[in-house]
C-alpha positions as CSV (number, residue, x, y, z in Angstrom):
1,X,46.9,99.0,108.5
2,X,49.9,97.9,109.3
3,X,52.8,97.9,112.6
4,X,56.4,97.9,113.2
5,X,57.9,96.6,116.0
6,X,61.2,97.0,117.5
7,X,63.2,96.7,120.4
8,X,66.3,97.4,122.2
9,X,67.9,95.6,125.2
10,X,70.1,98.0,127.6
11,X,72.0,97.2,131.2
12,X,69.0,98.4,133.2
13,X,65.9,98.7,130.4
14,X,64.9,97.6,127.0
15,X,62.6,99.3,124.5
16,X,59.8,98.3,121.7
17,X,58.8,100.3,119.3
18,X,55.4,99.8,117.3
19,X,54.8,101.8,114.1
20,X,51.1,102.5,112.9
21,X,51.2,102.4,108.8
22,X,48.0,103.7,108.5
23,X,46.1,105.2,105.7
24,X,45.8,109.2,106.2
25,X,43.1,109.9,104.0
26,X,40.7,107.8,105.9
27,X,41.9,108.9,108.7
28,X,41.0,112.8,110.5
29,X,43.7,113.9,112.9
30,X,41.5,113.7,115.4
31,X,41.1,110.3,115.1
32,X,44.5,109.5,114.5
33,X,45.4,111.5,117.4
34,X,42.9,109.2,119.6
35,X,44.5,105.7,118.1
36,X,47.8,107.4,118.9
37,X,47.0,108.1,122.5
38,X,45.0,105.1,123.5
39,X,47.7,102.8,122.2
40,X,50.6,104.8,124.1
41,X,48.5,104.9,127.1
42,X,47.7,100.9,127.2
43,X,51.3,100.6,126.7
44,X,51.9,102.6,129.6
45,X,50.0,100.6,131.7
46,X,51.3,97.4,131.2
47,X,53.6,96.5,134.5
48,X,57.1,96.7,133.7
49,X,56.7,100.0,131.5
50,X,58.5,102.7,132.3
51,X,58.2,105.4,128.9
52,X,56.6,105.0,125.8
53,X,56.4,108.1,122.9
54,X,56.5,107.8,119.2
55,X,58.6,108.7,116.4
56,X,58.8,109.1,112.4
57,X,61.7,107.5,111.9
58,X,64.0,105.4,114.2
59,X,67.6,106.1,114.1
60,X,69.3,104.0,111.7
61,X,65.7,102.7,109.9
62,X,65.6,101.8,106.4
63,X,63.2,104.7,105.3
64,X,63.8,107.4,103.3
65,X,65.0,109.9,105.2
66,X,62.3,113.2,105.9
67,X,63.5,116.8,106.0
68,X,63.0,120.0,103.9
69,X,64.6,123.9,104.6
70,X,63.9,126.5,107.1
71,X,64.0,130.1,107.5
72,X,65.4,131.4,110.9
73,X,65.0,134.9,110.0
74,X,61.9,137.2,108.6
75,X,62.3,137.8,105.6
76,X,65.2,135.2,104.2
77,X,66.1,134.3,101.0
78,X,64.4,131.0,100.7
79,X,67.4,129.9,98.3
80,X,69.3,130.6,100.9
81,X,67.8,128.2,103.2
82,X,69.2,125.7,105.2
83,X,68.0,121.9,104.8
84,X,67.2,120.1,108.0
85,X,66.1,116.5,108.7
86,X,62.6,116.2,109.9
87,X,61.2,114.0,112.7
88,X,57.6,113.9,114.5
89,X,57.5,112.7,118.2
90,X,54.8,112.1,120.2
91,X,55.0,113.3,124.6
92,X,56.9,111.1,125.9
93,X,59.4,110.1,123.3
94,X,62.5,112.1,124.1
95,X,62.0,111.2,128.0
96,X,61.8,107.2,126.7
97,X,64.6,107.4,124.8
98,X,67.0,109.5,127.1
99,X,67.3,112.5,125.2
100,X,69.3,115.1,126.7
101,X,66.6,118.3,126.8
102,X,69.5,121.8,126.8
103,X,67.1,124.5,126.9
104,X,63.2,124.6,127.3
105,X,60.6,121.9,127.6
106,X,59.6,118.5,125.7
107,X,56.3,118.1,124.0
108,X,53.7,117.8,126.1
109,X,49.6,116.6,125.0
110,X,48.4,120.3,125.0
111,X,50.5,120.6,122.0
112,X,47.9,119.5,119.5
113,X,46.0,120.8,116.8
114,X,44.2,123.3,119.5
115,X,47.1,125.3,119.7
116,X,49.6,127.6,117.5
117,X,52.1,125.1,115.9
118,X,55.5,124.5,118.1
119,X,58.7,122.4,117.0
120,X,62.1,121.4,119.1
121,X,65.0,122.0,117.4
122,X,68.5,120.3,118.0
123,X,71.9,122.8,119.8
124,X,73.5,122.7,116.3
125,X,70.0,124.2,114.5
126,X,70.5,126.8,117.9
127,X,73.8,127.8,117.3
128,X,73.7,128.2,113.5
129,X,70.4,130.3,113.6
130,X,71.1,132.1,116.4
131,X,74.2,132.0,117.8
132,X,74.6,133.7,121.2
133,X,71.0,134.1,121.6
134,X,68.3,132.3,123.2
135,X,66.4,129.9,121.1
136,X,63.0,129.3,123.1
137,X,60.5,131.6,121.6
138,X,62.2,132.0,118.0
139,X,60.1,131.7,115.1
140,X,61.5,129.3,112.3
141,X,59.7,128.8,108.8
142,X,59.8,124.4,108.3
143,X,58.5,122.6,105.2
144,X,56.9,119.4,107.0
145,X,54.2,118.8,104.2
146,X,57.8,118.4,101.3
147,X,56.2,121.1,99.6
148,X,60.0,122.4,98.5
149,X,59.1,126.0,100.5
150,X,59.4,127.1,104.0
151,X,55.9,128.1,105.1
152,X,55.1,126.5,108.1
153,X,55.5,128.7,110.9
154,X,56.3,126.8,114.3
155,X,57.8,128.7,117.6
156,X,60.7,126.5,119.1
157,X,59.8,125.5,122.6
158,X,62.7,123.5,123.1
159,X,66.0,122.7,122.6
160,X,67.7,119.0,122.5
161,X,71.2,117.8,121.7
162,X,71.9,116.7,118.5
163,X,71.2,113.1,117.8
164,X,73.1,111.4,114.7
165,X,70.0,109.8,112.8
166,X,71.2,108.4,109.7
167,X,75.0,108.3,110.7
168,X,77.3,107.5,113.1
169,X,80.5,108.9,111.9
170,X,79.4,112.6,111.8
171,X,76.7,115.0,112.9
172,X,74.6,115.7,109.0
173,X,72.2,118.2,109.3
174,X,70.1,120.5,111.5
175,X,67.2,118.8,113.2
176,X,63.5,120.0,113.7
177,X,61.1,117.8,115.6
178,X,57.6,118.5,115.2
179,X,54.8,117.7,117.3
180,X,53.2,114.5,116.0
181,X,49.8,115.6,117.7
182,X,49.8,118.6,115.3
183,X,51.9,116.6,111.9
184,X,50.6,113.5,111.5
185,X,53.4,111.1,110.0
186,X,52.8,107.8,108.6
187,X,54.3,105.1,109.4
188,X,55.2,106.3,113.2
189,X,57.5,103.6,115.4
190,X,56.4,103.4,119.1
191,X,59.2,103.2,121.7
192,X,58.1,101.1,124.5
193,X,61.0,101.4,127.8
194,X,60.6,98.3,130.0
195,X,62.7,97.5,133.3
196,X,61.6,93.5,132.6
197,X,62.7,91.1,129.4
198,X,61.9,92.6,126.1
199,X,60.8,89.4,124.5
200,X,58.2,88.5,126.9
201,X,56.5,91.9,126.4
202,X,56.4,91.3,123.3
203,X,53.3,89.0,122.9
204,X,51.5,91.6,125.4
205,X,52.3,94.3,123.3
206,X,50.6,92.1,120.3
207,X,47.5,91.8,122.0
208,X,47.3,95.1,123.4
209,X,47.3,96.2,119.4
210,X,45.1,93.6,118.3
211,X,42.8,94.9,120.7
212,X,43.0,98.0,119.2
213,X,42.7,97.0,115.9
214,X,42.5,93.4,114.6
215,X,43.9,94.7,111.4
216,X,46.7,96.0,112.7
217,X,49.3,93.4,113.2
218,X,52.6,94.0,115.0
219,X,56.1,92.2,113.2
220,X,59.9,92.5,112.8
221,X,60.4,92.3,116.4
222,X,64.0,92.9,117.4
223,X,66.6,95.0,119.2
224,X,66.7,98.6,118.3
225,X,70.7,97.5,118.7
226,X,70.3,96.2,115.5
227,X,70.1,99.1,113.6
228,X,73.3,100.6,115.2
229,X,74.7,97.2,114.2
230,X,73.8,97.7,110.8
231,X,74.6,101.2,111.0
232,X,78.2,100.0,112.0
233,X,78.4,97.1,109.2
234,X,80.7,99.2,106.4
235,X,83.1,101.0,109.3
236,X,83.2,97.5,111.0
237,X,83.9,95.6,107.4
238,X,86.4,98.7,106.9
239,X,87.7,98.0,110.4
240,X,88.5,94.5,110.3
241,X,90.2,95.0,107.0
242,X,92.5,97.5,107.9
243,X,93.4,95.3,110.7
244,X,94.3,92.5,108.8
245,X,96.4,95.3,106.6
246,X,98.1,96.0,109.8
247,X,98.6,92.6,110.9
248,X,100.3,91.9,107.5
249,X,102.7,94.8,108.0
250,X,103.5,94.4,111.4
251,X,104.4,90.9,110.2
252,X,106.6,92.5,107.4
253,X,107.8,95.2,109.8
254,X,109.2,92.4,112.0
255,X,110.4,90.5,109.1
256,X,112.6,93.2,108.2
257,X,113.8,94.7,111.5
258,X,114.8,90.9,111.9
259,X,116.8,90.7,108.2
260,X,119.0,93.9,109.2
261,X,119.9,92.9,112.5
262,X,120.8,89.6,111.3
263,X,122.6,90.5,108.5
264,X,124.3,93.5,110.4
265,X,125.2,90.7,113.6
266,X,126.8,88.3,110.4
267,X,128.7,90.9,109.4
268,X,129.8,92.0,112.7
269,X,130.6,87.8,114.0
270,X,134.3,88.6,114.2
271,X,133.9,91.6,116.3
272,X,131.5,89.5,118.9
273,X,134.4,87.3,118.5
274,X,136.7,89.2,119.9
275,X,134.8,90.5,122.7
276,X,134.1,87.0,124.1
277,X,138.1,86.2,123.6
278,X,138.5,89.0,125.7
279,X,135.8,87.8,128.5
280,X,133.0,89.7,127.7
281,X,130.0,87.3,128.8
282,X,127.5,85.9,126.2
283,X,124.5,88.2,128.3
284,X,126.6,90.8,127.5
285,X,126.8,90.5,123.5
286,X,122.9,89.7,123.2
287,X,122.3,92.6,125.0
288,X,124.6,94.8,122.8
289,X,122.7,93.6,119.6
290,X,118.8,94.3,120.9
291,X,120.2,97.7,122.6
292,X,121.6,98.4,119.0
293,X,118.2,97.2,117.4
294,X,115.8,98.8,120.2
295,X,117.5,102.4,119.7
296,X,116.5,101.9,116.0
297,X,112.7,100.5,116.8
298,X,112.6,104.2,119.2
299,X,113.4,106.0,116.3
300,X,111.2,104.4,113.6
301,X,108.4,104.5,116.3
302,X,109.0,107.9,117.0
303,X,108.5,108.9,113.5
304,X,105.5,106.2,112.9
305,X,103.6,107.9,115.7
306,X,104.3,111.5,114.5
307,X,103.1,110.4,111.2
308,X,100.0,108.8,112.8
309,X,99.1,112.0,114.0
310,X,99.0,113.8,110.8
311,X,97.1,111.2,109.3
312,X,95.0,110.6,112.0
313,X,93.9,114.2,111.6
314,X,92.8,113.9,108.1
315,X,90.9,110.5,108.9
316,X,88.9,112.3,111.5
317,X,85.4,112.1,109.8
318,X,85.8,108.0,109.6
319,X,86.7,108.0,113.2
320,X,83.9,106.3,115.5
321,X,84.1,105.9,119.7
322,X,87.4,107.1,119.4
323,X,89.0,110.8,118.9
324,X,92.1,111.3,116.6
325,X,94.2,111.6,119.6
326,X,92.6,108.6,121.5
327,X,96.0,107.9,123.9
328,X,94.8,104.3,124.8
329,X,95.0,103.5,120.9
330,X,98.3,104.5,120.4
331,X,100.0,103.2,123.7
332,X,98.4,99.9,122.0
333,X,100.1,100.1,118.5
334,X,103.3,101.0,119.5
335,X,103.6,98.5,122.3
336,X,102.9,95.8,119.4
337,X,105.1,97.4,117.0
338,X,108.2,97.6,119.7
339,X,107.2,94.3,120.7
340,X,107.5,92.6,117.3
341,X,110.6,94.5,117.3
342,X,112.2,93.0,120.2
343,X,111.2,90.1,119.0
344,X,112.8,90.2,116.0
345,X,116.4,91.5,117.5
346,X,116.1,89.0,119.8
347,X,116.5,85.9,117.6
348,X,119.9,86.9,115.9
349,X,121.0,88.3,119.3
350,X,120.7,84.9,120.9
351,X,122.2,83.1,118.0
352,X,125.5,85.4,118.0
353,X,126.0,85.0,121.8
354,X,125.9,81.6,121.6
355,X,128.4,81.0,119.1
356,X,132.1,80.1,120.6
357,X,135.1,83.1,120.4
358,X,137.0,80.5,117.7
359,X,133.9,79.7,115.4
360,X,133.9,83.4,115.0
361,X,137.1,84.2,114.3
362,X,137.0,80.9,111.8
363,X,133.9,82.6,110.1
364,X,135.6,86.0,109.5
C-alpha cells in the first residue's frame, strides 16, 4: 500500500488530501469501501476538521488523466460519442472542496454498491446533452472500466459547475463523477478541510493512517496551492517574458517619441527664437513642444488600444484571471505608455526653453 498527501492553505481553512494506492485484486469493494469510510470518518473526528471526501484525481496532479465517451441518448452512434474526463468522489468531497452543486444533490453513503449506479455530471455535460431540459433523472451510457464503449448505465442525480481539472486557461471536456462507493479507483487523494494550521495536522493525520494500516505510509505533504502553481508555471514563464518584451518596447517607444521631438524642436530653434524675442515666456515654449508631442502620444495610443482589442480577442484562450476586455489592464498600459511619452517630450522641451532668443537665432 501506499498514500498521498496533500494540502492547501486558504484565508479561513486548509485542506489534506491522503490517497490509498492500494492493490484492487486483493481487495473486495466491500472492503475497500470499509478502509474508505473508517479513514474519512477518523479524519472527521479529529478537532479542527471541518469536511473530508475523496477523489481520483486532484486538479492539477501528475496522473494520467481518466475519462472515456458517453451516450446521452438511447440508441446513439457510439462513434458519435462525446469524450468526457472521469473522476470518482467519495460523500463529502464536493462539500470539502466548495463545489458549487446547480441542480440536484451530492453523493451521499447510500450510493453504494446496494443501489442502481448514479453519476454527477458538470453544467457543460447538461447543456450539451440536453440543452433546455432538466438533467436530474437522465440516463447517460459512461465507460469507467476504459473499456473503449459506453456501457455503463448511471442516472445523473446531480448537477455541479464545471471545474477546470487539467487546465486553467480553458474549460476541456465534459465531466462525469462517479460514485467512488460504487467505482473503486486506485490511487484516491483524501481532502481533509481544517479551520487550524495544516502542518500541525499533519503528523495526526500520519498516525491516524498508521493506525489503520502500518503499511500504509502517508508522504509528499504540501499545499494543494502548489499544483495551481505548477499549473500556472508555462503562462507565468510566458508572462514574465512578454513583459520584459514590453518593457523593451516601451523603452524603444520612448526612445523614439524622444528622437522626433528633438529633432523636430532643432529644426524649429529659430522659430522658439523668435517667440521669446517677442516675449513669449520660457513656460510657454515647453508647453508648446509637449502639447505638440502629447496630441501625437493620443493618437498613437488611440490606435495602439484599438489594436489591442483586436488582438486581444484572438489571444482569448491564453487569457487567465483576466477577460479580453479587462478595463483595469488597459487604463494601466496606456498610463505607462503616455507616461513614457511625456517623458520623453519633456526633455527637449525643457532644453529649447531654456536656450536664450540670440543663441537661437545664432543657430539658425
Amino acid at each position: 500500500m501506499g498514500s498521498l498527501t496533500h494540502v492547501k492553505d486558504e484565508v479561513h481553512s486548509a485542506r489534506i488530501g491522503i490517497g490509498l494506492d492500494t492493490t484492487l485484486q486483493d481487495v473486495t469493494p466491500e472492503a475497500f469501501n470499509e478502509i474508505g469510510r473508517r479513514l474519512q470518518a477518523e479524519l472527521a473526528a479529529v478537532p479542527g476538521v471541518t469536511g473530508v471526501g475523496s477523489v481520483s484525481h486532484l486538479p492539477y496532479d501528475n496522473l494520467p488523466n481518466w475519462g472515456g465517451p458517453y451516450i446521452s441518448k438511447p440508441g446513439q452512434d457510439e462513434a458519435t460519442a462525446v469524450f468526457s474526463d472521469h473522476r470518482a468522489v467519495t460523500p463529502g468531497l464536493f462539500e470539502t472542496v466548495g463545489a458549487r452543486l446547480v441542480a440536484g444533490r451530492f453523493f451521499t453513503e447510500d450510493d453504494d454498491t446496494r443501489i442502481s449506479p448514479v453519476a454527477i455530471v458538470d453544467d457543460q455535460l447538461a447543456r450539451r446533452a440536453w440543452p433546455g431540459e432538466r438533467a436530474i433523472g437522465k440516463r447517460i451510457a459512461a465507460d469507467p472500466r476504459s473499456t473503449g464503449h459506453p456501457v455503463f448505465g448511471v442516472t445523473v442525480v446531480g448537477v455541479v459547475h464545471h471545474v477546470r481539472h487539467r487546465s486553467l486557461l480553458e474549460d476541456l471536456t465534459d465531466q462525469v463523477y462517479f460514485a467512488e462507493r460504487q467505482i473503486q479507483r486506485n490511487p484516491m487523494a483524501y481532502v481533509v478541510k481544517t479551520s487550524g494550521d495544516p502542518a500541525a495536522l499533519a503528523s495526526t493525520v500520519r498516525q491516524i493512517v498508521a493506525k489503520l494500516d502500518p503499511q500504509l505510509p502517508a508522504y509528499d505533504v504540501r499545499p494543494l496551492e502548489e499544483y495551481v502553481a505548477g499549473a500556472r508555471a508555462a503562462q507565468r514563464f510566458a508572462t514574465i517574458l512578454a513583459a520584459a518584451f514590453a518593457i523593451v518596447a516601451l523603452a524603444l517607444a520612448a526612445v523614439g517619441v524622444y528622437g522626433v521631438i528633438a529633432y523636430a524642436t532643432t529644426r524649429r530653434r529659430y522659430e522658439f527664437g523668435v517667440r521669446l524675442a517677442l516675449g513669449a515666456q520660457p513656460g510657454q515654449v515647453m508647453a508648446l513642444v509637449i502639447r505638440e508631442g502629447a496630441v501625437l502620444a493620443a493618437i498613437g495610443l488611440t490606435i495602439g488600444v484599438a489594436g489591442a482589442a483586436i488582438a486581444a480577442r484572438l489571444l482569448q484562450s491564453q487569457l487567465f484571471g483576466v477577460t479580453p476586455r479587462d478595463a483595469v489592464s488597459y487604463a494601466i498600459a496606456v498610463v505607462a505608455i503616455a507616461t513614457a511619452a511625456m517623458a520623453a517630450c519633456w526633455i527637449p522641451a525643457r532644453r529649447v526653453s531654456s536656450i536664450t532668443p540670440l543663441e537661437a537665432l545664432r543657430t539658425d
